[in-house]
N, C-alpha and C positions, 0 to 999 in steps of 0.2 A: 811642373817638375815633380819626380817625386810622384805619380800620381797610382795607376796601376805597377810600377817598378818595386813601389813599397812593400807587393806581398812576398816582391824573390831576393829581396834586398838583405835581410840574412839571411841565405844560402851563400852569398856571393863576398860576402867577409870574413872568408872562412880562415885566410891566410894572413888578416889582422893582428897583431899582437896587444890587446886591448890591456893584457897583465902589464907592459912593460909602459904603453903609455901612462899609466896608474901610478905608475912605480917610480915616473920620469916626472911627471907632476907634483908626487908627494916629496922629490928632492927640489925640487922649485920651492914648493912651501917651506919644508925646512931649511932651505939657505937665507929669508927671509923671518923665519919664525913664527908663520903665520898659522894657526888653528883654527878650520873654517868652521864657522859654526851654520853661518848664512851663504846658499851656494846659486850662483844665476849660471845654467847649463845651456848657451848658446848653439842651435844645429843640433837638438838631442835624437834627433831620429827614434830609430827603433830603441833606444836607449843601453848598446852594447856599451857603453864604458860607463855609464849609467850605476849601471848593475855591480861595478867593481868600486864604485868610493865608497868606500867602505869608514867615511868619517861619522861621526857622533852630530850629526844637524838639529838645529832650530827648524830651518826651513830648506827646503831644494826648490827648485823652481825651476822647471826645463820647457824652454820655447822653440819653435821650429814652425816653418810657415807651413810646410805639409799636415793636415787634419789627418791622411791614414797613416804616417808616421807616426803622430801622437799615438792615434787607436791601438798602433801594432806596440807601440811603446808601455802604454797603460798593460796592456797584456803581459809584457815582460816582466814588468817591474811590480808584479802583484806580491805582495810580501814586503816590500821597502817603504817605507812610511816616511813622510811629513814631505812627499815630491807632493807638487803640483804641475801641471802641464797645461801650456799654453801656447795657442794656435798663433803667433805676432811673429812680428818682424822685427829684427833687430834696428833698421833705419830709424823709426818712431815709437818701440816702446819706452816706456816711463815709468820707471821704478829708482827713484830717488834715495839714494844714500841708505840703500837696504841689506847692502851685500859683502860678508870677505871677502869673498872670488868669486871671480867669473871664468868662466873655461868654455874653450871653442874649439872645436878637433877634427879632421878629418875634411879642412879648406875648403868648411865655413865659409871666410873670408875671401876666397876667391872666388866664389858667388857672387860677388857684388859686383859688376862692372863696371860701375861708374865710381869717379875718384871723388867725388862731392858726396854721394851716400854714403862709402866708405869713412869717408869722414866724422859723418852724422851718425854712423853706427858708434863710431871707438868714442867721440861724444857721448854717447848714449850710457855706451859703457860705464864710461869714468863716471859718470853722474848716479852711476846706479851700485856707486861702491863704496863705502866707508873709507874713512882717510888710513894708511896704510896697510890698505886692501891692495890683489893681486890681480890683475889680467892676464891668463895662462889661454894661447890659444898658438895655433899651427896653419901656414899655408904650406900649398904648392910650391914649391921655388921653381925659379926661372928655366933651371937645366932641367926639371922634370917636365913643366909644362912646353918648352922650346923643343929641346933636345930627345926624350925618350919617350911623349906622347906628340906632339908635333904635329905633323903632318901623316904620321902612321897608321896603320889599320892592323887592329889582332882581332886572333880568334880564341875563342875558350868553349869547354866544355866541363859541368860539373854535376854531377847525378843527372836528374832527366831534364837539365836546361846544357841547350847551345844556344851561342852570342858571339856576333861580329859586334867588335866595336871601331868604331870610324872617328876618326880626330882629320881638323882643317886650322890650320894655323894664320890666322889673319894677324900677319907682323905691323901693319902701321897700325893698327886698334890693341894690339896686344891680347888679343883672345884666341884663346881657343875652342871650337866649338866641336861638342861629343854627340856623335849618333850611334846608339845601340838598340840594335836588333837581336831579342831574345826569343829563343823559338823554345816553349815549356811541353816537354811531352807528357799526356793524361790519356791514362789507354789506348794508348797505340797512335793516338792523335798528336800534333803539337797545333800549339796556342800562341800568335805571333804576339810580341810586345814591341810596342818604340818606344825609347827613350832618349831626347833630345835635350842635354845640356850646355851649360860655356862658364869657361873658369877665364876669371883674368890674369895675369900674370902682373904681378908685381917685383918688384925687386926689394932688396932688405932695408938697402938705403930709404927706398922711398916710403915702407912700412914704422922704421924707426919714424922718420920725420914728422907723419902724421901724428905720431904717439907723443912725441914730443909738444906737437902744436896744441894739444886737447889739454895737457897739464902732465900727461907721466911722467915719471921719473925713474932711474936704477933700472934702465931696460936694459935683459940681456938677450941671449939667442943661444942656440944649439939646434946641431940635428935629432929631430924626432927619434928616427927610427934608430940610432946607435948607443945618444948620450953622448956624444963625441965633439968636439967643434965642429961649425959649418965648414964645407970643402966645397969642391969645385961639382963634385959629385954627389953633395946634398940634394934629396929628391923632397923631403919633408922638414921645415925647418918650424922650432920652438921658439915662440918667445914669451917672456916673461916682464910685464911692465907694472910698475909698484905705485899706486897713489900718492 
């Protein structure tokens, strides 16, 4: 995953609001009072929200299983000081009681498909955060991955890239699985790309519970993309789980 996709990968979040999740996170922390000094950046990819914490750090530390992710991310992020970047998995890294907050964006966790890794991730997590330390991360919700990516197919076009993207809804497994076809024009030519992913669908109930069984506490939730309560219509939801 992630592998040639990484070099058109921004291009294609163009219509992101990276300011506003910044903005929705730094109200997270101060409903908490938390001042990160120490940050673990889970899923940093090319490091678009990266580039906007704009807090005073000890240390950053952004992991992501994609290697040209990192590469494209190092590039970015030339100028930002005390990151480090790191090629792991969130299932089995181990960083012990090092961190204010951890932050995960852009359903991260709906990467995971299996509900035992899942597990062993938000484990993972908690183990790697100071006692009233913050877990701020976002999936997919159910009406986005059911209802408005589902079984559909779009098309897009954006400077010299076009892309089918194709979605197959497997309702007893709860996944969804993403086939995109990017055709990149270079002198008159286009350059096919595939890119084949699957997000699983979770529900909220089930995502609290888990968070609960690891140790959290004072979890709450909101829609990403408004700041609003979650509604029926939530396509991106927040949550916020407190050591």
């Amino acid at each position: 995953m992630y592998s040639d996709f990484a070099e058109i990968y921004n291009k294609l979040v163009f219509d992101i609001d990276y300011d506003f999740y910044y903005n929705t996170i730094k109200i997270e922390l101060n409903k908490y009072n938390i001042i990160p000094r120490n940050i673990l950046e889970i899923g940093i990819g090319t490091g678009n929200l990266t580039k906007r914490m704009n807090f005073e750090t000890d240390s950053y530390i952004g992991i992501d299983l994609s290697q040209k992710m990192l590469e494209i991310a190092s590039n970015n992020l030339i100028g930002k000081k005390d990151i480090s970047l790191l090629n792991a998995n969130i299932i089995d890294f181990t960083l012990e009681n090092s961190f204010d907050l951890a932050i995960s964006t852009l359903d991260t966790i709906n990467y995971i498909l299996d509900e035992k890794e899942l597990l062993l991730a938000f484990e993972n997590v908690y183990n790697s955060l100071k006692k009233d330390s913050a877990f701020i991360f976002d999936i997919n919700s159910e009406n986005k991955l059911m209802e408005v990516l589902g079984n559909n197919t779009f098309v897009f076009e954006h400077e010299n890239i076009f892309y089918t993207w194709q979605n197959f809804l497997d309702e007893e497994e709860n996944i969804v699985d993403f086939v995109l076809d990017f055709f990149i024009e270079e002198n008159g030519l286009y350059r096919r790309i595939r890119e084949e992913q699957s997000e699983k669908i979770y529900s909220l109930d089930f995502i609290i519970e888990l968070l609960k069984k690891v140790g959290f506490r004072n979890i709450s939730f909101k829609d990403f993309d408004s700041g609003n309560k979650v509604n029926e219509k939530t396509q991106r939801i927040l949550f916020t789980a407190i050591k």
